[in-house]
Backbone bond lengths (Angstrom), bond angles and torsions (degrees), N, CA, C in turn:
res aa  C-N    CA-C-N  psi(-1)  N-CA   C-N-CA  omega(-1)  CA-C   N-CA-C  phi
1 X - - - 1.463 - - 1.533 110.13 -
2 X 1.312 116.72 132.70 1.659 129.32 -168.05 1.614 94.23 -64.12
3 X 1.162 130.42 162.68 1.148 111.24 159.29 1.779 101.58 -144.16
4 X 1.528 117.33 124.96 1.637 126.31 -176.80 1.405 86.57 -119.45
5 X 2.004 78.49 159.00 1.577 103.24 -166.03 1.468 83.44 -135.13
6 X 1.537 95.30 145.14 2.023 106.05 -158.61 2.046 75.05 -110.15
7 X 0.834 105.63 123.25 1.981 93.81 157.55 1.668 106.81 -125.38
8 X 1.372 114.93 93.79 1.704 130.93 -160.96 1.381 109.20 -126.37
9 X 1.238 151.10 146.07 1.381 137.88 174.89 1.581 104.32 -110.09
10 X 1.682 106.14 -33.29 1.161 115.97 167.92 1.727 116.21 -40.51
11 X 2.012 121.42 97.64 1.370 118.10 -158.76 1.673 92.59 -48.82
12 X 1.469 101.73 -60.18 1.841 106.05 -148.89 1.205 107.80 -63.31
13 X 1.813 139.07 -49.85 1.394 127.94 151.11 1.010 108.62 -22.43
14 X 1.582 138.09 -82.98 1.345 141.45 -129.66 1.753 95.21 -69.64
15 X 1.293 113.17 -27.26 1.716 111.70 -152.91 1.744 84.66 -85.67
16 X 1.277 106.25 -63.95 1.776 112.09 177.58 1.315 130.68 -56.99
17 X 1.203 106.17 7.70 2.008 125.52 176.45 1.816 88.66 -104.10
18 X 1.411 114.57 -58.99 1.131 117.11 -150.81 2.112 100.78 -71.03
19 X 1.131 99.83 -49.43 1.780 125.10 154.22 1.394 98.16 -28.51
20 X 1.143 119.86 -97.60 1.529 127.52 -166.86 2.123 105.33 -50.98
21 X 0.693 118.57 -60.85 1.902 127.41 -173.52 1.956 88.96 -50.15
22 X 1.297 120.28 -68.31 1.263 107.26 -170.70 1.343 99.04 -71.30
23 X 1.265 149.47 -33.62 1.828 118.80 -175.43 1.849 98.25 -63.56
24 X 1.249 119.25 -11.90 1.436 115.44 176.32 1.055 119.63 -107.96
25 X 1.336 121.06 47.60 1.136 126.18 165.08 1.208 131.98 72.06
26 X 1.202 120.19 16.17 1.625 131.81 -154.19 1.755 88.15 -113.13
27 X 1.210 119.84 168.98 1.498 142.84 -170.04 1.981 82.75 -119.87
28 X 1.331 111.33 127.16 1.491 112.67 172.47 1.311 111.66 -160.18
29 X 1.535 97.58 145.03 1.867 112.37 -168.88 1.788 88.57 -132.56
30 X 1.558 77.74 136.44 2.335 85.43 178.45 1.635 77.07 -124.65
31 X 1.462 97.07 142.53 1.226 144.93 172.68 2.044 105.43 -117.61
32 X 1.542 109.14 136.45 1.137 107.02 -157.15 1.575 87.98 -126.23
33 X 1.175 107.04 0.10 1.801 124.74 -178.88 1.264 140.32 -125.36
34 X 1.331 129.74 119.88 1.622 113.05 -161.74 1.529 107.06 -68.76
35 X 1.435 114.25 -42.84 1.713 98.98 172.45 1.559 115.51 -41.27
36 X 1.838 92.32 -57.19 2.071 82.53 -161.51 0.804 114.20 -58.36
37 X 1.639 105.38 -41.88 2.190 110.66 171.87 1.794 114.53 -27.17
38 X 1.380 99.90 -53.85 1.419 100.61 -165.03 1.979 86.56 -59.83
39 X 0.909 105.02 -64.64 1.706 119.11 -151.28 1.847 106.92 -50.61
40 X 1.306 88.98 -24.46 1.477 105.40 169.14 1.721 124.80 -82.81
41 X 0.904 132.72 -16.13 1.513 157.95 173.96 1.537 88.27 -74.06
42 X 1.352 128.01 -85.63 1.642 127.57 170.56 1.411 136.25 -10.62
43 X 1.694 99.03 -47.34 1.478 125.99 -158.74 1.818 95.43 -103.16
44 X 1.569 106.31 -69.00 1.632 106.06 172.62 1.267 115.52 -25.63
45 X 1.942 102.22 -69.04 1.195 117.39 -137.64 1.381 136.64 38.50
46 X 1.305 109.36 78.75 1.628 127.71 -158.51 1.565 102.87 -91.63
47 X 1.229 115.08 151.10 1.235 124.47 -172.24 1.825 111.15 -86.80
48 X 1.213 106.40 -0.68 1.455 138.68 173.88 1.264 144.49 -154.33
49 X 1.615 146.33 135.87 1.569 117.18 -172.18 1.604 86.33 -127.77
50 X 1.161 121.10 137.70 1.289 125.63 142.60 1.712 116.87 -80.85
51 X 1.149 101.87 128.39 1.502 110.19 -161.03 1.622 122.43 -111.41
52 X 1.778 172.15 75.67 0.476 161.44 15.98 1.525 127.50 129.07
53 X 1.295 131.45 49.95 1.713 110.04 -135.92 1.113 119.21 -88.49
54 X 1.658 113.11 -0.94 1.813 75.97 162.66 1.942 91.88 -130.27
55 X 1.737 74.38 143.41 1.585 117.42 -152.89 1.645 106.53 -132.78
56 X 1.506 109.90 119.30 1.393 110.51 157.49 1.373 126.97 -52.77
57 X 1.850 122.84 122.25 1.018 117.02 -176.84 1.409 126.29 92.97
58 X 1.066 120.66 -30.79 1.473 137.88 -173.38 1.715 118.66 170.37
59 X 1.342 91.29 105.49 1.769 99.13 -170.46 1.337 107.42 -83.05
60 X 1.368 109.69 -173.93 1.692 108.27 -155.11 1.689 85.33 -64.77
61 X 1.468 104.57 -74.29 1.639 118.15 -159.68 2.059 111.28 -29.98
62 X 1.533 92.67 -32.37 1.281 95.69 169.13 1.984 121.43 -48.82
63 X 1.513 100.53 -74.47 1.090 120.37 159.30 1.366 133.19 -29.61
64 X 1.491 105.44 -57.92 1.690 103.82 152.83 1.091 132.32 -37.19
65 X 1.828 98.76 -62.43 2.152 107.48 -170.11 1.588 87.63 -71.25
66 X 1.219 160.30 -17.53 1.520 154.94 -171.07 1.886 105.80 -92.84
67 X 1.523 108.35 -27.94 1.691 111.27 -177.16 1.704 91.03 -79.94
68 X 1.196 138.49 -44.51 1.164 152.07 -157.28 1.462 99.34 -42.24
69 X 1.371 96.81 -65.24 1.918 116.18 -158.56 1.508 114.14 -83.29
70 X 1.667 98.61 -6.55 1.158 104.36 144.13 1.466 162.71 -79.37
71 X 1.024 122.77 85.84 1.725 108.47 -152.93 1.350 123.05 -68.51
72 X 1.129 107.27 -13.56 1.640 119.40 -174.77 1.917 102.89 -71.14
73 X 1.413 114.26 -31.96 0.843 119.30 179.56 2.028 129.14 -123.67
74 X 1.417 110.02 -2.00 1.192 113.35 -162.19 1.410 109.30 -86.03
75 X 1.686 122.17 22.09 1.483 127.79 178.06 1.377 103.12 -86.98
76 X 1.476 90.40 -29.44 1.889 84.23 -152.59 1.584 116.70 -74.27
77 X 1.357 115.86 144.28 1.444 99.32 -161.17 1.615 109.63 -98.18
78 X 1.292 108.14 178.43 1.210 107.98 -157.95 1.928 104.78 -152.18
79 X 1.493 111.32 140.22 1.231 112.02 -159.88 2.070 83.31 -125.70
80 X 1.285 89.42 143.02 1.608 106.85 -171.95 1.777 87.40 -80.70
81 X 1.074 127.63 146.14 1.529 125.01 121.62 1.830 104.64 -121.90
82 X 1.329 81.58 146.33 1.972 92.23 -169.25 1.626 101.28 -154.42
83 X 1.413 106.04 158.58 1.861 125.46 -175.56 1.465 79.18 -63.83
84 X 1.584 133.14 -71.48 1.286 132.72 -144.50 1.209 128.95 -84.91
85 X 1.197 142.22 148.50 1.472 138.37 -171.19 1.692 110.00 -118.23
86 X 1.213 117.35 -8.59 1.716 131.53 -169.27 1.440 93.09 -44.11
87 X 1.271 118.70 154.63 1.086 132.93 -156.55 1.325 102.22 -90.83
88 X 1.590 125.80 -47.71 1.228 133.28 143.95 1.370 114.75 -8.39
89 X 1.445 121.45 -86.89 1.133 135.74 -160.56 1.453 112.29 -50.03
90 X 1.475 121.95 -34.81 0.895 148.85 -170.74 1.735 112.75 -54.89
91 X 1.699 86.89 -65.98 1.200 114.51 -175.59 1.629 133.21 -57.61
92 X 1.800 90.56 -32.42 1.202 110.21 167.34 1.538 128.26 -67.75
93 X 1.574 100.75 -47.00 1.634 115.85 170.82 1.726 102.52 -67.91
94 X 1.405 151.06 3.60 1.306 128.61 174.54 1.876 92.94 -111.79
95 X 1.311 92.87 -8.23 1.853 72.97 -168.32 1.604 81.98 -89.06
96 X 1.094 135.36 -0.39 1.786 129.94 158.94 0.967 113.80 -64.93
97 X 1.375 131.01 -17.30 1.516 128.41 -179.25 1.399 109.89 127.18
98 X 1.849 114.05 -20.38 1.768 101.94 -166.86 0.883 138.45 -34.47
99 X 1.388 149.17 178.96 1.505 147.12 148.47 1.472 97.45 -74.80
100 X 1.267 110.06 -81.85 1.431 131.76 -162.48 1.580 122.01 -135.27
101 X 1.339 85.07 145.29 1.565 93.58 -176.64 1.484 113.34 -119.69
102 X 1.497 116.78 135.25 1.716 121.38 -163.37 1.271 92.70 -128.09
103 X 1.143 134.01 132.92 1.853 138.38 138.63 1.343 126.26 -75.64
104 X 1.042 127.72 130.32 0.959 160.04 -137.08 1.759 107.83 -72.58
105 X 1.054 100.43 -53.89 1.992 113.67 178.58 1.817 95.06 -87.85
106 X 1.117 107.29 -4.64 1.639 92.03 165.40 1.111 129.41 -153.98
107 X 1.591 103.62 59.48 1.612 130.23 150.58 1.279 105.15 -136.98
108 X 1.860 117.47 172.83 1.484 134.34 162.00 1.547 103.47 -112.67
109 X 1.203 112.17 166.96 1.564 112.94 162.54 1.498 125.19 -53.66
110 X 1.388 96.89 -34.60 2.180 102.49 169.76 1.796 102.88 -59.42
111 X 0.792 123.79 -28.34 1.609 125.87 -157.88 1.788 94.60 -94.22
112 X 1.336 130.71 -35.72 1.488 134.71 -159.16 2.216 76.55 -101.00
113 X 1.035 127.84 -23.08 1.872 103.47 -176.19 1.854 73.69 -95.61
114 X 0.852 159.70 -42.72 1.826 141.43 -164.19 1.494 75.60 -52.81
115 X 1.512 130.10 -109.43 1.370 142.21 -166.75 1.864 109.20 -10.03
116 X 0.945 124.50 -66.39 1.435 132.88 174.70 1.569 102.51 -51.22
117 X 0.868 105.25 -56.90 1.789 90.69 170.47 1.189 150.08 -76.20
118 X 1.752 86.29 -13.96 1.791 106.32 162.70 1.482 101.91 -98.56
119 X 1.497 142.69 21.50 1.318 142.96 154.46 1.549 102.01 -95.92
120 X 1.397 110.10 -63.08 1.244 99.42 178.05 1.993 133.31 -28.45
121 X 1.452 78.57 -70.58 1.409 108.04 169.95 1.755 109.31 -35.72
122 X 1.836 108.61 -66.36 1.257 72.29 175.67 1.688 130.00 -106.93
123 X 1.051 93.74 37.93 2.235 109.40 158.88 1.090 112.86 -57.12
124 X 1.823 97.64 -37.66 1.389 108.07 -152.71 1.450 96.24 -85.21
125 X 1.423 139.55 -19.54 1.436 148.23 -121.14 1.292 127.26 6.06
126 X 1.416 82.84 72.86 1.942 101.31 173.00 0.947 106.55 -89.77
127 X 1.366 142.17 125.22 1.571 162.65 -155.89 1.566 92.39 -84.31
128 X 2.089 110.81 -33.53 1.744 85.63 -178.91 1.419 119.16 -100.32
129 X 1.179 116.75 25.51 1.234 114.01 162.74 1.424 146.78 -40.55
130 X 1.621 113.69 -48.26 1.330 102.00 140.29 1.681 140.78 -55.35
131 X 1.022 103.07 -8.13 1.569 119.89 -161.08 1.526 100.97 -90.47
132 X 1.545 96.46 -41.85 1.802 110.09 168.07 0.841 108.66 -70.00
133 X 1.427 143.52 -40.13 1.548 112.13 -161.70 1.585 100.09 -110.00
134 X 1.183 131.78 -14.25 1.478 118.33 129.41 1.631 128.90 3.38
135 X 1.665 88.25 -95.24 1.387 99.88 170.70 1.320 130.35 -30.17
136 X 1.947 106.28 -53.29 1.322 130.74 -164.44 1.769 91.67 -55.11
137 X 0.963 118.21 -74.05 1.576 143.59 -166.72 1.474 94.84 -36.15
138 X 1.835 110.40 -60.54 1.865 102.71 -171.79 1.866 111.08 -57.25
139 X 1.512 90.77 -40.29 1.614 74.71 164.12 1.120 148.90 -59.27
140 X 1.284 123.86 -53.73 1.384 125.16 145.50 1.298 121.70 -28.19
141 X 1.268 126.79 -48.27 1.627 126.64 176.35 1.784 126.38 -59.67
142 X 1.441 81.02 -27.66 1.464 95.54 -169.91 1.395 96.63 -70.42
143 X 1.258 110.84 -53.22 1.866 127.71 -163.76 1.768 82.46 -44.66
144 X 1.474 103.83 -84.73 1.634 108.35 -169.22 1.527 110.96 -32.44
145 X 1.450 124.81 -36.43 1.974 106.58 171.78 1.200 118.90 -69.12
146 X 1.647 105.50 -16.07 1.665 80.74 -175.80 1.571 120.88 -77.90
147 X 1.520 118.47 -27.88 1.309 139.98 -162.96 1.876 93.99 -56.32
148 X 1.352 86.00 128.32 1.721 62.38 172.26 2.001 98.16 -145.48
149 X 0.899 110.25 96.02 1.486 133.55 165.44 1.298 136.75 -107.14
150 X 1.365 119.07 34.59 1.468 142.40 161.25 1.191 102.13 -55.86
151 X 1.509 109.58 127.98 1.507 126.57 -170.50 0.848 115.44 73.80
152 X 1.320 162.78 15.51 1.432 152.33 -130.74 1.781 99.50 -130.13
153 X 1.122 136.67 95.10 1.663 140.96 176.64 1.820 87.60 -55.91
154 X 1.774 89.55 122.13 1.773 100.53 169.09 1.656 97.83 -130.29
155 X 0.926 107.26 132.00 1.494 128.93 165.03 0.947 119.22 -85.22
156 X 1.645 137.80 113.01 1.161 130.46 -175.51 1.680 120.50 -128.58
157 X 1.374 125.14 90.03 1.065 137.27 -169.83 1.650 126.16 -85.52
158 X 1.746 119.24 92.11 1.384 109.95 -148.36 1.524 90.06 -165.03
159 X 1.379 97.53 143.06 1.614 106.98 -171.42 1.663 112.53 -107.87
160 X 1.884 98.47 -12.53 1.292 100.80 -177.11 1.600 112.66 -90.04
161 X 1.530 127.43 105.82 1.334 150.18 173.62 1.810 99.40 -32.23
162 X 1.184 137.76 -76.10 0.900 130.73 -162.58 1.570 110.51 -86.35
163 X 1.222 136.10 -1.59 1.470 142.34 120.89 1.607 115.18 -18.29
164 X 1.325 94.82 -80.77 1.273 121.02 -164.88 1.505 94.84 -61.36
165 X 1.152 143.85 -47.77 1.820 150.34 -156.20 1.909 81.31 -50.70
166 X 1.513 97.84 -78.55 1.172 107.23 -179.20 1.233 147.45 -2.19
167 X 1.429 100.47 -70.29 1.677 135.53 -168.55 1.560 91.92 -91.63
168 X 1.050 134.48 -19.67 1.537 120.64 -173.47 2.002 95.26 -105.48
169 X 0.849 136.22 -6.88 1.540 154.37 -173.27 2.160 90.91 -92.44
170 X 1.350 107.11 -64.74 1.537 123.29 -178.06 1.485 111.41 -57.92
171 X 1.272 111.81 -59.05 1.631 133.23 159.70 1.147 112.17 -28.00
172 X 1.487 118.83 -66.27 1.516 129.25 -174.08 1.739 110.23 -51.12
173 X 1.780 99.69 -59.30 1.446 107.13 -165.32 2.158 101.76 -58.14
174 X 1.128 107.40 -17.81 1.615 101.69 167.82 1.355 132.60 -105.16
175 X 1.436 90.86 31.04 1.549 115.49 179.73 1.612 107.21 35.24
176 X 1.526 116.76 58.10 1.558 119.38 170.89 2.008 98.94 -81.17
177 X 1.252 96.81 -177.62 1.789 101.54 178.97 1.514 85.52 -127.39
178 X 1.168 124.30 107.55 1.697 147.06 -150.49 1.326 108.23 -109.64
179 X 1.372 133.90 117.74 1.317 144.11 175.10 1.639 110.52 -99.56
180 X 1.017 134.03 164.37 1.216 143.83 -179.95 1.708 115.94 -144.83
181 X 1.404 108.69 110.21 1.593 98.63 159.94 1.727 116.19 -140.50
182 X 1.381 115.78 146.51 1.440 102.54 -164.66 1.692 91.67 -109.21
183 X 1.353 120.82 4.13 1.592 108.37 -172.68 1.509 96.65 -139.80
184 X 1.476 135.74 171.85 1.348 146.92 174.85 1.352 127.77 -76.65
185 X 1.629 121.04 -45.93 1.618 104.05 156.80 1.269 115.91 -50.06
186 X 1.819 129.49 -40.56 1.316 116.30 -154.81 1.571 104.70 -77.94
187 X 1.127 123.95 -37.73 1.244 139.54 173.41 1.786 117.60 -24.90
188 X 1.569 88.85 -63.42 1.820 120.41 -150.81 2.150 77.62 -83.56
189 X 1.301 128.95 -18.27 0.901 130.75 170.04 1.738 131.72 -86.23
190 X 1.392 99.61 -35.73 1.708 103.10 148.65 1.663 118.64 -66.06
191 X 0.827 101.18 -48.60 1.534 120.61 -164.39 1.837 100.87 -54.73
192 X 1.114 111.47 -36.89 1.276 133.39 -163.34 1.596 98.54 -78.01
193 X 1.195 113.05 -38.15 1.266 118.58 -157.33 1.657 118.34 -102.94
194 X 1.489 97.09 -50.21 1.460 115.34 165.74 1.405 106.85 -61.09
195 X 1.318 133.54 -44.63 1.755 136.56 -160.66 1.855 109.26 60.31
196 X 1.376 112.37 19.16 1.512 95.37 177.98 1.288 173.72 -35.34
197 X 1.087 161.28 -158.04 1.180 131.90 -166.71 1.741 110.78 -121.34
198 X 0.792 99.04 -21.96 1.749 113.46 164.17 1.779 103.45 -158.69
199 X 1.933 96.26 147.68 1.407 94.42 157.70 1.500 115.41 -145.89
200 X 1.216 120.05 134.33 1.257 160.15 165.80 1.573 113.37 -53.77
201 X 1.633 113.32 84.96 1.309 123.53 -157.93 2.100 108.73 -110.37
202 X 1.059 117.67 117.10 1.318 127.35 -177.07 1.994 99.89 -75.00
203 X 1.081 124.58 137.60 1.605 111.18 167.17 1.880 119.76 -85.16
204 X 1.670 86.46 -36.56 1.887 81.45 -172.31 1.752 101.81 -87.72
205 X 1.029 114.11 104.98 1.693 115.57 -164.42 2.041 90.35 -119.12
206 X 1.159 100.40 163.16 1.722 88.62 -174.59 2.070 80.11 -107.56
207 X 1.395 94.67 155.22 1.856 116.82 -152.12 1.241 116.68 74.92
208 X 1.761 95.97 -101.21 1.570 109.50 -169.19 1.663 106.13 -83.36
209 X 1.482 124.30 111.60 0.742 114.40 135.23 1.468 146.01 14.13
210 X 1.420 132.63 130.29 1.686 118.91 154.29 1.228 114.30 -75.15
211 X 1.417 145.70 -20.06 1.831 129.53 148.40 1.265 118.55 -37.67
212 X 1.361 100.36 -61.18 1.679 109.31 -173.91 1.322 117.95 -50.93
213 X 1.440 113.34 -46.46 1.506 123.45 166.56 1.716 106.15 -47.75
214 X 1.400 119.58 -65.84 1.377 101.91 -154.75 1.640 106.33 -79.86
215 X 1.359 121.56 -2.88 1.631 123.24 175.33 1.516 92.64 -71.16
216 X 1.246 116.72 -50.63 1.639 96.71 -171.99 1.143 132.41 -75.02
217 X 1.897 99.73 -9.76 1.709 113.04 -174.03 1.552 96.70 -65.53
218 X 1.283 103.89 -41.04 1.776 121.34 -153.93 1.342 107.64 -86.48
219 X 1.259 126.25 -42.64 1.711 127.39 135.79 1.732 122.68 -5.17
220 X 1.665 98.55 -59.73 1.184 98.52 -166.42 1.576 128.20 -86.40
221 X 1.315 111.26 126.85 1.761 108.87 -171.43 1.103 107.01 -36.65
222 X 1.643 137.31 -69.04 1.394 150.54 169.11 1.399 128.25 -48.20
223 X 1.336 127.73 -6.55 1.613 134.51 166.63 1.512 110.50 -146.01
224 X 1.521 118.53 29.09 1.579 131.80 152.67 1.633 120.93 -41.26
225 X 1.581 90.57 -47.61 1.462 96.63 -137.86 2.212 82.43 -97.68
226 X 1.001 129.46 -1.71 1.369 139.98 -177.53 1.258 101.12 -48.72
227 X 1.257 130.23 120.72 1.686 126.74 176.94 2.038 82.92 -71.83
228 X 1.711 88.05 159.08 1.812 87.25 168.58 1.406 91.07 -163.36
229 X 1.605 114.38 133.49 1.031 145.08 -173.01 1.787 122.38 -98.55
230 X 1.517 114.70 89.38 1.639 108.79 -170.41 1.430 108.87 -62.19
231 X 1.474 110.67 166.46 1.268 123.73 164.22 1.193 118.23 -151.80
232 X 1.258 111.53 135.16 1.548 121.87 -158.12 1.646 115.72 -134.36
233 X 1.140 118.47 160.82 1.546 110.99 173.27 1.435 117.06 -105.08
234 X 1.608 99.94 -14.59 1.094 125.10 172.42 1.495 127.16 -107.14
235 X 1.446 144.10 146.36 1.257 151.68 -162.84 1.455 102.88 -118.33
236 X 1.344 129.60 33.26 1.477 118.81 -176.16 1.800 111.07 -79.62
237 X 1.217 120.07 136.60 1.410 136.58 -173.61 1.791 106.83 -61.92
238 X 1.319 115.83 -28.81 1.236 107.42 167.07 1.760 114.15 -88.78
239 X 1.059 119.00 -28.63 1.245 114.43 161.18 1.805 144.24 -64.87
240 X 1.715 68.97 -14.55 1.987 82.21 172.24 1.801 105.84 -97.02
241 X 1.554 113.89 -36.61 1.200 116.56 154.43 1.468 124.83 -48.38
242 X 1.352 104.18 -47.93 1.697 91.57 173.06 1.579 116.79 -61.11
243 X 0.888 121.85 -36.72 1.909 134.41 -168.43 1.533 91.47 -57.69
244 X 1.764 107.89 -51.22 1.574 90.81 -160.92 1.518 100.43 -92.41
245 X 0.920 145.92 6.23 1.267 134.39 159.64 1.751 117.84 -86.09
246 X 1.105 115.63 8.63 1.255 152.14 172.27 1.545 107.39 -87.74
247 X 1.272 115.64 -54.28 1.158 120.61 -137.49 1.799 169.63 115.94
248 X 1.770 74.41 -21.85 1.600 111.97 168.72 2.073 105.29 -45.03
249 X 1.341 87.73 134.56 1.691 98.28 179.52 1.767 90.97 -89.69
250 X 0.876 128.71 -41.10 1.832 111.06 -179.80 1.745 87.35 -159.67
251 X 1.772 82.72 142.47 1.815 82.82 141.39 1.129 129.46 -154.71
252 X 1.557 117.69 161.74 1.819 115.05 -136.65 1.621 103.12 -128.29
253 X 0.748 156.93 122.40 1.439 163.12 -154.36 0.907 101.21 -84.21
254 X 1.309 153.56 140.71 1.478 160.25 153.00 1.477 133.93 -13.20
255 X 2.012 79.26 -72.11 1.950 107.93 175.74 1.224 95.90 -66.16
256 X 1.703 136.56 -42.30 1.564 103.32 -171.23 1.281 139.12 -92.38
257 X 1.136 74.95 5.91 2.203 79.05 -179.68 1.752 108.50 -124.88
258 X 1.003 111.64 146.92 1.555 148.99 176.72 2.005 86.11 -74.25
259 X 1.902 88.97 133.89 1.563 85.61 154.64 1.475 137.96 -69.69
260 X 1.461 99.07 -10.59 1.578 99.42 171.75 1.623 114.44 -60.33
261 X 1.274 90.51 -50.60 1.769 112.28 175.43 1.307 110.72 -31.94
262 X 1.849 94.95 -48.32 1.948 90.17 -163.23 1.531 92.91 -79.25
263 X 0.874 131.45 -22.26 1.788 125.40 -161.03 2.112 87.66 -80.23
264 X 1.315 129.14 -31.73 1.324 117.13 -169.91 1.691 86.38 -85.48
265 X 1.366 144.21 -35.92 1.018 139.68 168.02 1.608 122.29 -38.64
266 X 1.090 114.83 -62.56 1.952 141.01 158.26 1.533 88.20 -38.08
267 X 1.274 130.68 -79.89 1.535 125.77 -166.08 1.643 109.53 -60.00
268 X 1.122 109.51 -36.10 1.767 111.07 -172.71 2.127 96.68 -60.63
269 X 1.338 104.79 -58.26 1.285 104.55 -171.12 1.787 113.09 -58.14
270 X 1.336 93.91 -36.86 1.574 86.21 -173.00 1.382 128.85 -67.11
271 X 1.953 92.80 -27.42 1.648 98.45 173.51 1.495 106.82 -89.43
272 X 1.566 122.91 3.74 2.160 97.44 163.88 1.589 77.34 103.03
273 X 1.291 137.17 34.83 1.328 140.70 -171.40 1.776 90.51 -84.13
274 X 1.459 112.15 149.08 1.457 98.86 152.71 1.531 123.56 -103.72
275 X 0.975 134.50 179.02 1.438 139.98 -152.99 1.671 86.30 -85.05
């Protein structure tokens, strides 16, 4: 079993990298710290690091010029994910040794296991490595043609920024008509206005609540009938009970699903899909 080491501070990345790599079979340790990260690379010894650069305590570049002078460890390769894409930045992290470098608002977790498996692959010097992640890629592509939600008003109620980068990037490529709210008046105020076609409800919101939101959605004669989709970071059994006694059409946990997932989720509900 491969075994990668996520070192991310970012909670919801770090949990949904680490989420996605172990349902695939991978052996994985998240580090939420650039020291332990480093100190953990030593101790793991992972056959991969997903890397992160800026890091409490010790940032990636740190970690790098410190993996370097190490020999026990300075083979193992290592794929950047970072806020920035500057060309600079870039440039600096490969003359460290990287494999690859990903930004952050423009990848999903399906796109960072293609990369991990076309590193792996060629560590390993598997001749089909390109051939694999080929493949990997048409699949994914394919999934995204079939979805077809052009025109479709989505409401998207979410406080987490790099969440949101995402899903409005995913959104776009299926030509939805995309709303955005990160708080509960503004929300219950699109929602009101637009009448949309699904909405996409966060629970830990700072004020109002995501309950409070969907009691009043469901309250209202004119946005009753709104399918609305929870999202949680958490999977607690009274909290999924509360949603559906609420009203909630599904709800999906964060760490386990891929945004592709939620966008086939959005299409499952709209066409009368069952759970």
């Amino acid at each position: 079993m491969k075994k990668i080491l996520i070192i991310e501070d970012d909670v919801f990345l770090g949990d949904v990298l680490n989420q996605k790599l172990a349902n695939e079979g991978f052996s994985t340790l998240l580090a939420r710290d650039g020291r332990e990260g480093y100190e953990k690379i030593k101790s793991f010894k992972p056959d991969l690091i997903l890397l992160d650069i800026i890091l409490p305590n010790m940032n990636g570049y740190e970690i790098l010029e410190a993996k370097q002078k190490d020999s026990g460890i300075a083979g193992i390769p290592v794929i950047i994910v970072s806020n920035s894409g500057q060309p600079v930045e870039i440039n600096r992290a490969l003359a460290l040794g990287v494999k690859d470098y990903l930004v952050k608002a423009q990848f999903d977790p399906e796109e960072v296991l293609i990369k991990v498996r076309a590193e792996l692959k060629e560590a390993e010097g598997h001749s089909d490595g390109a051939k694999s992640l080929k493949s990997l890629e048409g699949a994914i592509n394919k999934k995204m043609n079939t979805i077809n939600l052009e025109g479709k008003k989505v409401v998207w109620v979410e406080d987490d920024q790099f969440l949101n980068d995402i899903i409005t990037r995913k959104l776009s490529m299926v030509k939805c008509t995309f709303f955005h709210a990160s708080e509960g008046e503004e929300a219950l105020k699109i929602i009101n206005k637009e009448i949309p076609d699904i909405i996409m409800l966060d629970i830990i919101l700072s004020g109002m609540d995501g309950f409070e939101i969907l009691r009043r959605i469901k309250a209202e004669p004119k946005t009753k009938h709104i399918p609305v989709i929870l999202l949680s970071n958490l999977g607690q059994k009274s909290d999924i009970e509360k949603g559906e006694k609420l009203g909630a059409a599904r709800f999906i946990v964060k760490a386990t699903i891929t945004p592709n997932e939620i966008i086939d989720q959005i299409k499952e509900v709209l066409t009368g899909g069952k759970k």
